[in-house]
VEXKE-900090 format. One line per field, with one value per residue: residue number from 1; residue in three letters; x, y, z of N, C-alpha, C, O, CB in turn. Coordinates in steps of 0.001 Angstrom, whole numbers, padded with zeros to 6 digits. Glycine has a CB too. Layout:
N
num = NUM,...
residuo = ala,...
n_east = X,...
n_north = Y,...
n_up = Z,...
ca_east = X,...
ca_north = Y,...
ca_up = Z,...
c_east = X,...
c_north = Y,...
c_up = Z,...
o_east = X,...
o_north = Y,...
o_up = Z,...
cb_east = X,...
cb_north = Y,...
cb_up = Z,...
This chain:
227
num = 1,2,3,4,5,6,7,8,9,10,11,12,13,14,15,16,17,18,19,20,21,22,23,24,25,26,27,28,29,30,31,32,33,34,35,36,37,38,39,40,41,42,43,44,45,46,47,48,49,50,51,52,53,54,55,56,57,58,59,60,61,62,63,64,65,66,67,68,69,70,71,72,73,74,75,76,77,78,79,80,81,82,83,84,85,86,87,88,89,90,91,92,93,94,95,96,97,98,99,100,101,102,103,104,105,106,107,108,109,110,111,112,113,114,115,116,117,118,119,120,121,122,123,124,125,126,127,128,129,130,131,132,133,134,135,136,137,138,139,140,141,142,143,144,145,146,147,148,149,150,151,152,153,154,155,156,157,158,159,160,161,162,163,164,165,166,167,168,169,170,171,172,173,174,175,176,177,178,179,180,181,182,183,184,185,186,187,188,189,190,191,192,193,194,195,196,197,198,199,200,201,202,203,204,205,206,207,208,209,210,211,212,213,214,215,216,217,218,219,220,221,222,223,224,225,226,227
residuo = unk,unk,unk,unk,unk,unk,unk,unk,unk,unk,unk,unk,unk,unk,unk,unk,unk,unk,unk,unk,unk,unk,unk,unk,unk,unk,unk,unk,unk,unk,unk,unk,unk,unk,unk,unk,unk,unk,unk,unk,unk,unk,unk,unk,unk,unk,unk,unk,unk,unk,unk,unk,unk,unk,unk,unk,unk,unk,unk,unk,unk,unk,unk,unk,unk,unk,unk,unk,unk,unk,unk,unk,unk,unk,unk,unk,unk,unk,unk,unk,unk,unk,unk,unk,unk,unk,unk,unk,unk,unk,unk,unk,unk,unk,unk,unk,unk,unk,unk,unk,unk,unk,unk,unk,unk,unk,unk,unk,unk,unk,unk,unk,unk,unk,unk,unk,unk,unk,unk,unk,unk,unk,unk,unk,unk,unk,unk,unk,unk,unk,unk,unk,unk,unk,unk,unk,unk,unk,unk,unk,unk,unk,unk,unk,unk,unk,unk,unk,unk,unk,unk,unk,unk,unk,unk,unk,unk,unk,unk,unk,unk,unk,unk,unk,unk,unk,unk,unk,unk,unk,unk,unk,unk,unk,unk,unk,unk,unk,unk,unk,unk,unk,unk,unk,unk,unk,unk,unk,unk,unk,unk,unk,unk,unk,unk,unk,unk,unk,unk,unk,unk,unk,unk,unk,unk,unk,unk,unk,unk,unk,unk,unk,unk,unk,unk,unk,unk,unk,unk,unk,unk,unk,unk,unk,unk,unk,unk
n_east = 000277,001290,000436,-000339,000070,-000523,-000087,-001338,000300,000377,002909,006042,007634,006149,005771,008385,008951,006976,008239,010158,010767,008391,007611,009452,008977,006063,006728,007543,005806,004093,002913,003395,004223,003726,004793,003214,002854,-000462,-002801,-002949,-004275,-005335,-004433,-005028,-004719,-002602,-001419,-001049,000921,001298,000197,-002689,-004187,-006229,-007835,-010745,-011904,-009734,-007922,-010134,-010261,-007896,-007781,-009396,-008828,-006844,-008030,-009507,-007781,-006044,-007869,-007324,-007562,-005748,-004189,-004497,-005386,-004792,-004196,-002429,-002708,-003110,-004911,-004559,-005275,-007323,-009128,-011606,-014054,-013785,-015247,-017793,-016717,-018085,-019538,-017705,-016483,-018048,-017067,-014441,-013309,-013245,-010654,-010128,-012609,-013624,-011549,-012041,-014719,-014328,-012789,-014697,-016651,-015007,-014032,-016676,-017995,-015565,-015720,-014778,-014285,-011795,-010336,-008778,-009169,-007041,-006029,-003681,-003758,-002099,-000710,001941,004744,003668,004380,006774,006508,006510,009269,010879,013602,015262,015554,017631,020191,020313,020319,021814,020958,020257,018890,016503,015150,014597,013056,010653,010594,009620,006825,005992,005835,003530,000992,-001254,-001169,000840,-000559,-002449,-001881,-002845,-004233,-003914,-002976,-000292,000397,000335,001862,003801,004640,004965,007674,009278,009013,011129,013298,013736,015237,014515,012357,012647,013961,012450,011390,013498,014828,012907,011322,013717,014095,011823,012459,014780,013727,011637,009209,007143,007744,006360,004094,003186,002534,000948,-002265,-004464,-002342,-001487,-003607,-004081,-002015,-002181,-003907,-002892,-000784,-002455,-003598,-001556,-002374
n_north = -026304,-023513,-020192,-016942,-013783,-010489,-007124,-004332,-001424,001433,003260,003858,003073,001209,-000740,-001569,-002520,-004495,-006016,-007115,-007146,-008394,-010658,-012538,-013243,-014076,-016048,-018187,-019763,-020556,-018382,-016386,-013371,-009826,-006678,-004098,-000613,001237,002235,006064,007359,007044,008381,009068,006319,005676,004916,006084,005372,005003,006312,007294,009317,011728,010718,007969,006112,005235,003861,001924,000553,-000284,-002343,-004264,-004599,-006332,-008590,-009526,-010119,-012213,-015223,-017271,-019640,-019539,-017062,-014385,-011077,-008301,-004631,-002177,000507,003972,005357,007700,010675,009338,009243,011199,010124,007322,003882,004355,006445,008270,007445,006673,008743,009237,007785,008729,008508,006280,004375,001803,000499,002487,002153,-000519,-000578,000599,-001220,-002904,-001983,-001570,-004252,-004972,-003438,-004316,-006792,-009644,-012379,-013197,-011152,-009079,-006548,-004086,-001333,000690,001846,004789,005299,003958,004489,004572,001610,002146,003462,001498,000713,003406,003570,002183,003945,005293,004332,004910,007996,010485,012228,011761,013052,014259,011599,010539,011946,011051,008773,009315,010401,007598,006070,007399,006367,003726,001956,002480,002501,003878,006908,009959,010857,013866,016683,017694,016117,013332,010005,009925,013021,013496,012243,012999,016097,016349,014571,015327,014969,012277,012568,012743,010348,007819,005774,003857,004028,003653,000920,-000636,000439,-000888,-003548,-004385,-003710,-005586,-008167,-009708,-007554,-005004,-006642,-006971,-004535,-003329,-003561,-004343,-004710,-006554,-008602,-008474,-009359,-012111,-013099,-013349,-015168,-017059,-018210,-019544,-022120
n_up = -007408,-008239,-007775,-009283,-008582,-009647,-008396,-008322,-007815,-005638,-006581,-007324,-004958,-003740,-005812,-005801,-002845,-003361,-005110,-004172,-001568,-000623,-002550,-002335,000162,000164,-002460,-001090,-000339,-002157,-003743,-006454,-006771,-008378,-008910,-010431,-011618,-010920,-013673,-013857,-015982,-019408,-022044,-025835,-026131,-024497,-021449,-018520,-015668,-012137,-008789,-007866,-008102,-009646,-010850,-010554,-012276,-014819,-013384,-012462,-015110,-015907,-014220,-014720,-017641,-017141,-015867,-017414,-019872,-017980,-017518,-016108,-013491,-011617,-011699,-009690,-008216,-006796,-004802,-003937,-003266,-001574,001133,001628,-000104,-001709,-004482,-005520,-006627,-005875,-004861,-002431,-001267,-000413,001827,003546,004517,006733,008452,009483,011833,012629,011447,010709,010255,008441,005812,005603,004080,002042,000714,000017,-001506,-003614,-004318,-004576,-006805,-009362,-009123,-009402,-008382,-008176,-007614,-005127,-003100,-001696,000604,001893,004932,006597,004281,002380,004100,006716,007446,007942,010412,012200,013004,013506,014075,012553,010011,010645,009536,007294,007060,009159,011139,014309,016276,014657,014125,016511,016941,015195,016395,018621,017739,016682,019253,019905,019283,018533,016585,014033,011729,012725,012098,011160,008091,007347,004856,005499,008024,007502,007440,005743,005156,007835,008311,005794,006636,008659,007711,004808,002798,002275,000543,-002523,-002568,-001246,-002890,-003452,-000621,001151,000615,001795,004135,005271,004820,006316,008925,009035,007816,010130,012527,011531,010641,013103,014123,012844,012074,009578,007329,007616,008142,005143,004348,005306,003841,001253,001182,001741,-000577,-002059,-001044
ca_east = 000268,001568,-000343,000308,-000079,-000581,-000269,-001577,001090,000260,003858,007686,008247,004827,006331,009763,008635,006738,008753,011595,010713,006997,007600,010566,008125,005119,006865,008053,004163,003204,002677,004198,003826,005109,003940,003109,002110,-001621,-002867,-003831,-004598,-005384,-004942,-004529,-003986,-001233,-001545,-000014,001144,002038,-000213,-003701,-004202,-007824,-009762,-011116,-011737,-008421,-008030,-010534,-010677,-006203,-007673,-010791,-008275,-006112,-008653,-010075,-006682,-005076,-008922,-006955,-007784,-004623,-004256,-004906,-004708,-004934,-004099,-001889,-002944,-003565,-006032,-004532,-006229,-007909,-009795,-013056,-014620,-013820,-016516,-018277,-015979,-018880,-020254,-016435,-016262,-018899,-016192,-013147,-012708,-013074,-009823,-010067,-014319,-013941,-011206,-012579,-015947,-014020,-012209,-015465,-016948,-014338,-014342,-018289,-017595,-014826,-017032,-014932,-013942,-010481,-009658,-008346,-008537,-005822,-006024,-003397,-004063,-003293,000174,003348,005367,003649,005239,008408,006661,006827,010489,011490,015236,015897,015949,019192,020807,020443,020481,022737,020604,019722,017710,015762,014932,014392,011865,010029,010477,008453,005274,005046,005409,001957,-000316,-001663,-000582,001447,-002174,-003626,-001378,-003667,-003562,-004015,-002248,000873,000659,000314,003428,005375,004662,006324,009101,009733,009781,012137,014275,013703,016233,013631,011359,013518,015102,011344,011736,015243,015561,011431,011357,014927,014411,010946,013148,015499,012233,011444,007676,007407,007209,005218,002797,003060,002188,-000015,-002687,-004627,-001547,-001271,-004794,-003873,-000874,-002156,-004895,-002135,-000543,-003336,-003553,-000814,-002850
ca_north = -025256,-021823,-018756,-016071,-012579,-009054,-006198,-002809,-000571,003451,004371,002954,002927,000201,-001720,-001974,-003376,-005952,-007458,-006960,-007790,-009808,-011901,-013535,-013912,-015369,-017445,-019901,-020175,-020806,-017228,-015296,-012165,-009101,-005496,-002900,000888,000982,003487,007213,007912,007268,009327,008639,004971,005242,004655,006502,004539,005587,007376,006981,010645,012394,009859,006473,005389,005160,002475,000758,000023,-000984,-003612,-005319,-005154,-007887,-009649,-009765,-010661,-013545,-015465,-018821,-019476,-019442,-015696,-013570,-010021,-007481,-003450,-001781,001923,004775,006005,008929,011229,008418,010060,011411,009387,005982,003611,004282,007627,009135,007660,006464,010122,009495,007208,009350,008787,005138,004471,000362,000574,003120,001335,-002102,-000171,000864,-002143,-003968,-000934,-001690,-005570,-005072,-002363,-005031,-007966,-010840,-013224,-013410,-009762,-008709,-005325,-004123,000224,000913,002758,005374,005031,002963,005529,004194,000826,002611,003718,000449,000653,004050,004181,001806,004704,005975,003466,005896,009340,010368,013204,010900,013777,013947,010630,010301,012449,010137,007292,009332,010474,006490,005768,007975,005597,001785,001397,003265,002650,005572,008006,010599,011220,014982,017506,017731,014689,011769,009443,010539,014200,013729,011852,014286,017133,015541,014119,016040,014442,011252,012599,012155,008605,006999,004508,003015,004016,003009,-000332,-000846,000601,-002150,-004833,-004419,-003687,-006846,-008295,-009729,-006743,-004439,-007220,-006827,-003361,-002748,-005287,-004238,-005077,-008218,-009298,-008767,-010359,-013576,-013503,-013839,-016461,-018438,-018149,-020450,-023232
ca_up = -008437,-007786,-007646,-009922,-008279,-009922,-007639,-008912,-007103,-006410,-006939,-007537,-003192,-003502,-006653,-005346,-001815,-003232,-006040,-003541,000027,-000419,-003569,-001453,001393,-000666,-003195,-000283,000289,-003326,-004530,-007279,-006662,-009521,-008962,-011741,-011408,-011464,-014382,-013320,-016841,-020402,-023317,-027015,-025958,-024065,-020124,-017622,-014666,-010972,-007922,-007834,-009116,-009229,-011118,-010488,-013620,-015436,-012330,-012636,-016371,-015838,-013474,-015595,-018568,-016973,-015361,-018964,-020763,-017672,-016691,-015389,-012067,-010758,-011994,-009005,-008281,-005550,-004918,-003038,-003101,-000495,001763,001557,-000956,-002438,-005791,-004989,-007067,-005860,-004976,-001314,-000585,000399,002954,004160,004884,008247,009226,009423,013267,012700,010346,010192,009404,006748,004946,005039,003868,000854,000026,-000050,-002096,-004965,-004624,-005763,-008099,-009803,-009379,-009852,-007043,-008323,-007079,-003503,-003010,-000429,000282,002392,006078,005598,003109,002449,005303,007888,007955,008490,011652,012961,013773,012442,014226,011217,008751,010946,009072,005846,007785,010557,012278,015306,016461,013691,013593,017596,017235,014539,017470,019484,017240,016845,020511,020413,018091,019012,015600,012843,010714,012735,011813,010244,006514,007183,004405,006391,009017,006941,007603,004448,005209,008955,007580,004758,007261,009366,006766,003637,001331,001844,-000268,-003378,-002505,-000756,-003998,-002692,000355,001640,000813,002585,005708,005157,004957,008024,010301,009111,008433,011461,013004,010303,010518,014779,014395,011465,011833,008543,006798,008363,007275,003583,004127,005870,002639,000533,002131,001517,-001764,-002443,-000229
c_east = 000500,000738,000196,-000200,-000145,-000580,000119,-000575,000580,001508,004616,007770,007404,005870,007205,009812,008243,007844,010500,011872,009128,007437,008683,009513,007085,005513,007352,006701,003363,002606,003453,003665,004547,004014,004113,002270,001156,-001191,-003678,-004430,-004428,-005357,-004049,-004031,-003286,-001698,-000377,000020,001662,000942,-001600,-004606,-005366,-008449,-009524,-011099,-010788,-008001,-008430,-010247,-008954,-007006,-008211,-009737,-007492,-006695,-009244,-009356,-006400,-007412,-008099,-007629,-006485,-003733,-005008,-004535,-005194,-004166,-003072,-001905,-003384,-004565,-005585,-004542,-006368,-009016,-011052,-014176,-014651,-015093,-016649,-017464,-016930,-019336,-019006,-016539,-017028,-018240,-014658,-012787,-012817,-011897,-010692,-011806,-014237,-013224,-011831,-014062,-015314,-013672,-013405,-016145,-016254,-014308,-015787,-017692,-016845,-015208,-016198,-013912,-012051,-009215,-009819,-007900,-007870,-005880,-004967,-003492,-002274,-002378,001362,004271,004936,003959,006097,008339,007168,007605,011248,013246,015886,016003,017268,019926,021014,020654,020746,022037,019417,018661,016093,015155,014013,012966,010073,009779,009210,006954,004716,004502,003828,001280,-000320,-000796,-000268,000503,-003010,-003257,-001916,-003422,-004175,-002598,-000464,001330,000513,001587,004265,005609,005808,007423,009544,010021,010605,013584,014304,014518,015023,012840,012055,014177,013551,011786,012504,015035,013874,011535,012335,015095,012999,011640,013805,014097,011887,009534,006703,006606,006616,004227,002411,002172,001082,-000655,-004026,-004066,-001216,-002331,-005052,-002958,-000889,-003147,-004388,-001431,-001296,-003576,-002595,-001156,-003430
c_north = -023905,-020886,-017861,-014521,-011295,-008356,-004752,-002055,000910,003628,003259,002596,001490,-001120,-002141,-002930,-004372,-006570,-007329,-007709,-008584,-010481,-012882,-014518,-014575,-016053,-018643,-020122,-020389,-019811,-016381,-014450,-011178,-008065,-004594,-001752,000766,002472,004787,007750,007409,008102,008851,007436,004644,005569,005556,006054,005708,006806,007258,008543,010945,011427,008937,005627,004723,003331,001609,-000105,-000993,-002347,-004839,-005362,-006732,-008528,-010169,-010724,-011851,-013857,-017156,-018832,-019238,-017652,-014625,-011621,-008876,-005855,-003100,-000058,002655,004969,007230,009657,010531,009180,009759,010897,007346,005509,004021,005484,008060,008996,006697,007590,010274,008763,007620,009221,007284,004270,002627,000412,001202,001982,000290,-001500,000123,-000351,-003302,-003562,-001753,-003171,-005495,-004528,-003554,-006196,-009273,-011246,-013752,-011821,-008929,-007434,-005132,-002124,-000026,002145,003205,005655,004355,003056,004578,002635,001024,003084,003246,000591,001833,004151,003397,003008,005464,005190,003979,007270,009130,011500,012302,011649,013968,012761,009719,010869,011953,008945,007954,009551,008552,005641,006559,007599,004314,001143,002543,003578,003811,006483,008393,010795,012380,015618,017480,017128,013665,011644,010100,012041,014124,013236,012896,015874,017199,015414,014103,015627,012671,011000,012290,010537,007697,005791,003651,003015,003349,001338,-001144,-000500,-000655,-003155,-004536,-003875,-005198,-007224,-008432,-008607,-005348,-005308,-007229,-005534,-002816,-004171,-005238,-005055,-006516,-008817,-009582,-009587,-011577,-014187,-014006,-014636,-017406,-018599,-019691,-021732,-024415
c_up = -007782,-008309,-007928,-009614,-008751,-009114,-008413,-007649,-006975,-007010,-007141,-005988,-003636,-004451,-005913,-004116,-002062,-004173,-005348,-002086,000027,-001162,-002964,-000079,001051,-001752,-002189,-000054,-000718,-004140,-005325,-007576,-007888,-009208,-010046,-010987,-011961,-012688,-013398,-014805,-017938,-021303,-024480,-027085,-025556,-022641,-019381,-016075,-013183,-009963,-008780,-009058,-008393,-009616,-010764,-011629,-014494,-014318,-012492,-013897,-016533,-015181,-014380,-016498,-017968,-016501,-016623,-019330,-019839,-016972,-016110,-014302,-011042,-010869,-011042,-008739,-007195,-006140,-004097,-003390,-001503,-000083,001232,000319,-002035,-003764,-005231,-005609,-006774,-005162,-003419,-000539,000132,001842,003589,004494,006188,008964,009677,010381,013300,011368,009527,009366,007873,005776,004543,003879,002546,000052,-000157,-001111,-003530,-004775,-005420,-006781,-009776,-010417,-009769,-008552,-006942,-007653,-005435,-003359,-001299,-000344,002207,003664,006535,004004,003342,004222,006767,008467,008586,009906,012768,013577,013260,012976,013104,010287,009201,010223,006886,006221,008984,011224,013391,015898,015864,014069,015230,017676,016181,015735,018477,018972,017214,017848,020793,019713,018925,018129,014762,011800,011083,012959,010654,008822,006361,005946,004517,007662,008348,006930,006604,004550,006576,009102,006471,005658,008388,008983,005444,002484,001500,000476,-001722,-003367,-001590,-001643,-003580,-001212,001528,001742,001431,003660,006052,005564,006357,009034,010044,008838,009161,012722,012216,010809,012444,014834,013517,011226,010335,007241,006894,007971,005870,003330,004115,004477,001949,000284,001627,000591,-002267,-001768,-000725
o_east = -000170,000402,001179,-000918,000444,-001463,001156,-000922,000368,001422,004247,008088,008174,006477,006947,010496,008667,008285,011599,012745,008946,007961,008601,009401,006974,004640,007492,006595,002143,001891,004222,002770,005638,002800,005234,001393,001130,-000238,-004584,-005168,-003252,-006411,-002898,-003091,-002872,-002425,000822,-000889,002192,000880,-001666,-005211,-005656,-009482,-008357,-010395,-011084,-007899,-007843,-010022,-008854,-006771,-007701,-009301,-007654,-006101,-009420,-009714,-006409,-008073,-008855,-008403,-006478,-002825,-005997,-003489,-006403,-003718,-002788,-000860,-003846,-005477,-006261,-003704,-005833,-009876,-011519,-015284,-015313,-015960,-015531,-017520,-016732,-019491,-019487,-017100,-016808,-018512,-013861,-011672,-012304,-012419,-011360,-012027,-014546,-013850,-012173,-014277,-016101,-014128,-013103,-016438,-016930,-015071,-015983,-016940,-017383,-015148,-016822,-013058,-011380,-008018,-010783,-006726,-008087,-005740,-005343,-003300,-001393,-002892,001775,004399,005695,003839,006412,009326,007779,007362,012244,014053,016959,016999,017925,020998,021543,021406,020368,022736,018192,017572,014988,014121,013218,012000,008915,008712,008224,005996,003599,003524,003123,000624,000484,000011,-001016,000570,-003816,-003790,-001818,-002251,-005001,-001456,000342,002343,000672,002413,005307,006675,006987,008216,010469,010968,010688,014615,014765,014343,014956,012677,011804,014760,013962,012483,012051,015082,014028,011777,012026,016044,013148,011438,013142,014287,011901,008681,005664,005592,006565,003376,001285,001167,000473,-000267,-004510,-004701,-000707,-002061,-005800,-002916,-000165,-003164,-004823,-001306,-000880,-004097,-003107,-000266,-003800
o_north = -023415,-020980,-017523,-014035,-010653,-008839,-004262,-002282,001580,004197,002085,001410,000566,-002072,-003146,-003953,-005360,-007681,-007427,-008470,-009430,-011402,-014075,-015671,-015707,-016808,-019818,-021049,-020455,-020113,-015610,-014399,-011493,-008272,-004394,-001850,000369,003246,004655,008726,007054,008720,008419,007187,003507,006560,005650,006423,006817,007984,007156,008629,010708,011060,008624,004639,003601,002150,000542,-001310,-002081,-003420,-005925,-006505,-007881,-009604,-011384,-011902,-012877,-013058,-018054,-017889,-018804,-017282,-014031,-011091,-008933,-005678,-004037,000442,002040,004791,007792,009236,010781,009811,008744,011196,006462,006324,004076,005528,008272,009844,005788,007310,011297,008791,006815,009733,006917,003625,002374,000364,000789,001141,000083,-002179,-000270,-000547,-004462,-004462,-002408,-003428,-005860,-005111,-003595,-006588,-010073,-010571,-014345,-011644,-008391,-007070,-005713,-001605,-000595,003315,002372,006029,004188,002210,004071,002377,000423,003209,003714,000681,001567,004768,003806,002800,006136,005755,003551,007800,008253,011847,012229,011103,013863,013161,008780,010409,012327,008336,007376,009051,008153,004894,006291,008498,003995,000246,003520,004579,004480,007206,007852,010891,012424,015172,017256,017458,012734,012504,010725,012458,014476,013664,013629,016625,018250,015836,013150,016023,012044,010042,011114,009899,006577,004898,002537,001937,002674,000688,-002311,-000901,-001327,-003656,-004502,-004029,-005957,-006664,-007773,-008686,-004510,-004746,-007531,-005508,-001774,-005218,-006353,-005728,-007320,-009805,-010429,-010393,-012294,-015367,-015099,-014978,-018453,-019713,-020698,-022578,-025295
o_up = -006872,-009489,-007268,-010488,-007881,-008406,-008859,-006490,-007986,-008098,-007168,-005899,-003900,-003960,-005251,-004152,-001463,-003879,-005896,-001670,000902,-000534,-003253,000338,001522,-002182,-002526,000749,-000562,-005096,-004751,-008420,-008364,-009193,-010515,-010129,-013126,-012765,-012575,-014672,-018019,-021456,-024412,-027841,-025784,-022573,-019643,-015332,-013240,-010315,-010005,-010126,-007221,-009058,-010525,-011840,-014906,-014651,-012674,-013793,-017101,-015737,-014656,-016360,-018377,-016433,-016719,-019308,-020519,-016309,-015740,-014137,-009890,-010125,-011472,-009112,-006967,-007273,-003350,-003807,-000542,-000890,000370,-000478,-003114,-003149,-004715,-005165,-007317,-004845,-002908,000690,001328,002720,004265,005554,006836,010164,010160,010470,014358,010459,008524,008156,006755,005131,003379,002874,001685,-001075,-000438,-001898,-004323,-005707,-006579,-007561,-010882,-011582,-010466,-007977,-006097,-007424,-004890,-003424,-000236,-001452,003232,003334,006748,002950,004490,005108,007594,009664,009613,010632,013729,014780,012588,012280,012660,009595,008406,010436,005860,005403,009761,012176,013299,016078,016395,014603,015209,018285,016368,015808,018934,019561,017544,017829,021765,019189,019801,018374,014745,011087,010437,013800,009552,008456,005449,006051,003614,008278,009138,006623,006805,004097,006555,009941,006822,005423,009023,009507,004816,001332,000443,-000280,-001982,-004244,-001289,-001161,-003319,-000618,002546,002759,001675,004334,007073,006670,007394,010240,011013,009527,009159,013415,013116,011498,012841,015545,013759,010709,010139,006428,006113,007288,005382,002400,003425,004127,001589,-000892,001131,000632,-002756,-001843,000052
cb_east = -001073,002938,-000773,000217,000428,-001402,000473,-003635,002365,000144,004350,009435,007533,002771,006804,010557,007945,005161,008612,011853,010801,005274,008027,012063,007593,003882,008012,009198,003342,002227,002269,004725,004134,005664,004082,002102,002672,-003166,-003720,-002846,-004269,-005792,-004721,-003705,-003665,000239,-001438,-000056,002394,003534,000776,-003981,-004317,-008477,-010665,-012364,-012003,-007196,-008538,-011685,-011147,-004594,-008524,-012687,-007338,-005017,-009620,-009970,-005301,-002776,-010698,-005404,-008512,-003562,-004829,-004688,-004773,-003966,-005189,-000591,-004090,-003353,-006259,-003654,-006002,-008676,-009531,-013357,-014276,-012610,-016947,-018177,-015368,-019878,-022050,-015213,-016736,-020493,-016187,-012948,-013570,-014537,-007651,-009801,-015580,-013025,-010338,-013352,-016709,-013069,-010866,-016206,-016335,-012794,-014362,-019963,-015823,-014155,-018300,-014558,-015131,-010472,-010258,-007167,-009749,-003619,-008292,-002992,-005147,-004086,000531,004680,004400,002534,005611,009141,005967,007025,011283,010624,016143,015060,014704,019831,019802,019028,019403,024606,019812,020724,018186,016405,016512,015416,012382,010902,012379,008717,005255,005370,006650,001553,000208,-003544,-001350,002562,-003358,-004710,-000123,-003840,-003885,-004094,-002846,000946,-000263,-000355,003601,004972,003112,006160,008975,008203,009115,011694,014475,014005,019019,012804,010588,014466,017484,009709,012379,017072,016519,010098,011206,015814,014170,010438,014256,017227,010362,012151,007337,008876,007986,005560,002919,004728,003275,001007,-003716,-004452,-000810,-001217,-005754,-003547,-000068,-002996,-005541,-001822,-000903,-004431,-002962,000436,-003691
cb_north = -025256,-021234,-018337,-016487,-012537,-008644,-006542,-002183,-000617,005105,005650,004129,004331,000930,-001380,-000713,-003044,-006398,-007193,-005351,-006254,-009696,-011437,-012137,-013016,-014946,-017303,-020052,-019038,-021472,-016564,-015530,-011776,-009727,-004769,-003527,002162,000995,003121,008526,008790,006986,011129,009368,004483,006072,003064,007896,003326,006439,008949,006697,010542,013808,009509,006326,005996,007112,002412,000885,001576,000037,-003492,-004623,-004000,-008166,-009337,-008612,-009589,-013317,-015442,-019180,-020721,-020874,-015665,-014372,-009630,-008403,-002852,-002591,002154,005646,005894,009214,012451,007466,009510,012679,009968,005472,002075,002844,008751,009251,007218,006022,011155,009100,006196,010509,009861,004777,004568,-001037,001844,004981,001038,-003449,000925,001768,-002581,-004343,000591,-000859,-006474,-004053,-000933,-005171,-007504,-011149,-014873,-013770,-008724,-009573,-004140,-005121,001447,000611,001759,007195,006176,003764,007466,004604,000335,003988,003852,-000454,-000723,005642,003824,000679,005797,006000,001967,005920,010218,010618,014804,010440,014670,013906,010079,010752,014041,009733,006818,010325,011416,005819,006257,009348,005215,000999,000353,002518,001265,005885,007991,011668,010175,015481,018504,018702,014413,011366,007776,010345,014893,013526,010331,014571,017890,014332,013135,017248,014164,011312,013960,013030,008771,007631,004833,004134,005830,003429,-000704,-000470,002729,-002486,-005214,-002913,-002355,-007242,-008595,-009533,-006625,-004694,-009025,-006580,-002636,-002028,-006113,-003274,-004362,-008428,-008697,-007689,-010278,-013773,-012708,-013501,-016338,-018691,-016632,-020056,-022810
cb_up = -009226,-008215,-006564,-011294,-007786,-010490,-006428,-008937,-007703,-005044,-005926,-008197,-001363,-004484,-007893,-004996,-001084,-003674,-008448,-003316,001502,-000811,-005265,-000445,002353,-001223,-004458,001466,001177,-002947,-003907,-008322,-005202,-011639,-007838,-013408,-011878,-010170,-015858,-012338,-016775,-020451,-023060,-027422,-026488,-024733,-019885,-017669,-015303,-011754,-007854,-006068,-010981,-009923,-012617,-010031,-014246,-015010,-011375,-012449,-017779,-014482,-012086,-016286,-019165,-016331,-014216,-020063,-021096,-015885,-017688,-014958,-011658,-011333,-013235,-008118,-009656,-004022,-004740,-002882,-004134,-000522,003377,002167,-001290,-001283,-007554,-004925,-008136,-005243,-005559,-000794,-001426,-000214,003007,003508,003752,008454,008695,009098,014574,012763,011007,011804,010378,006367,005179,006903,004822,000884,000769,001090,-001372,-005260,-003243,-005409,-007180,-009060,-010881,-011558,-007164,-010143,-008123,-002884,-003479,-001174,000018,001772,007511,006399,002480,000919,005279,008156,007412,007567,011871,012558,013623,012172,015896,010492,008199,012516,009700,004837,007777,010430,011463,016319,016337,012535,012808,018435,017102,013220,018676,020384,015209,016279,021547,020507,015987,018628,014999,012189,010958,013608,011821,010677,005118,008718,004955,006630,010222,005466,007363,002363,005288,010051,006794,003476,007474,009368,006946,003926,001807,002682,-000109,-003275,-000786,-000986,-005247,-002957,000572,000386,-000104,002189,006512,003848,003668,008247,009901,010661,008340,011373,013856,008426,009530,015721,014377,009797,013865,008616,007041,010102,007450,002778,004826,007799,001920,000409,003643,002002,-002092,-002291,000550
């Protein structure tokens, strides 16, 4: 029996990656994966999808609805949102905040945070360290393959030659991965959607999951899913 996947997306870059480059890689393993823009907001009944936003709430209540509406068992569902400026209301921010020099602790500390919060054994929360971008760290001379300022782009090769992993590139203001890609290569910021999940693919998972071992632990979860 195949395994039917939801993935709350923050944005279009998130969606697009998975129902583009994972759902290929976990349906040979028994998972059907399909991503949707979580909600940042309700009003007057109508949902507004995309980016985590300020509140929590709006979030949560998108998730419990479909765990409500699909209860099969084979109806699973997971997250794929940011660390980076995660709404100050989510569950266990606070005292994630004494972990800021320990990236992997805090996160997990959150994602365990909103598994309670959620409460049902069918839901895998996933908070990306510290956003999408820093996959692309992995191997960034792939994005020359969309932009020709080799310079530019050399000098992306080296901020990631200075991490263990692409995961502990800070999610300061103006250093979080998409910030030092955007001031780098400034027409990114407009085309992330397309052009993100495609420099993903040619890096390959492989090595994403070599380099970003976070990512790799949600990944191998998922995996098993279809077991």
């Amino acid at each position: 029996m195949m395994a039917r996947l939801r993935v709350f997306a923050e944005g279009q870059t998130e969606q697009v990656f998975v129902n583009s480059v994972l759902r290929e890689h976990l349906s040979a393993r028994g998972v059907y994966a399909h991503a949707v823009l979580v909600a940042h907001a309700r009003k007057k009944g109508t949902e507004h999808r995309g980016g985590s936003g300020s509140k929590y709430l709006p979030m949560k209540n998108d998730i419990m609805r479909s765990l409500k509406r699909d209860q099969n068992a084979d109806a699973l569902f997971t997250t794929m949102i940011d660390l980076y400026a995660l709404p100050n209301k989510f569950p266990g921010v606070k005292r994630a905040r004494e972990l800021g020099h320990l990236p992997y602790e805090r996160v997990k500390l959150l994602e365990a945070a909103l598994a309670k919060d959620v409460g049902d054994l069918r839901f895998i929360p996933y908070i990306q360290l510290h956003e999408f971008e820093a996959y692309l760290f992995s191997k960034p001379r792939e994005l020359g393959f969309f932009y020709d300022d080799l310079g530019m782009i050399e000098k992306l090769a080296s901020i990631a030659d200075g991490y263990d992993s692409p995961e502990l590139i800070d999610d300061g203001p103006q250093t979080a991965p998409s910030k030092r890609i955007t001031k780098l290569l400034p027409d990114y910021e407009d085309a992330k959607p397309v052009v993100g999940p495609q420099v993903a693919a040619r890096i390959g998972l492989d090595v994403i999951r070599q380099r970003c071992p976070h990512f790799d632990d949600w990944l191998s979860r998922l995996e098993s899913l279809g077991e």
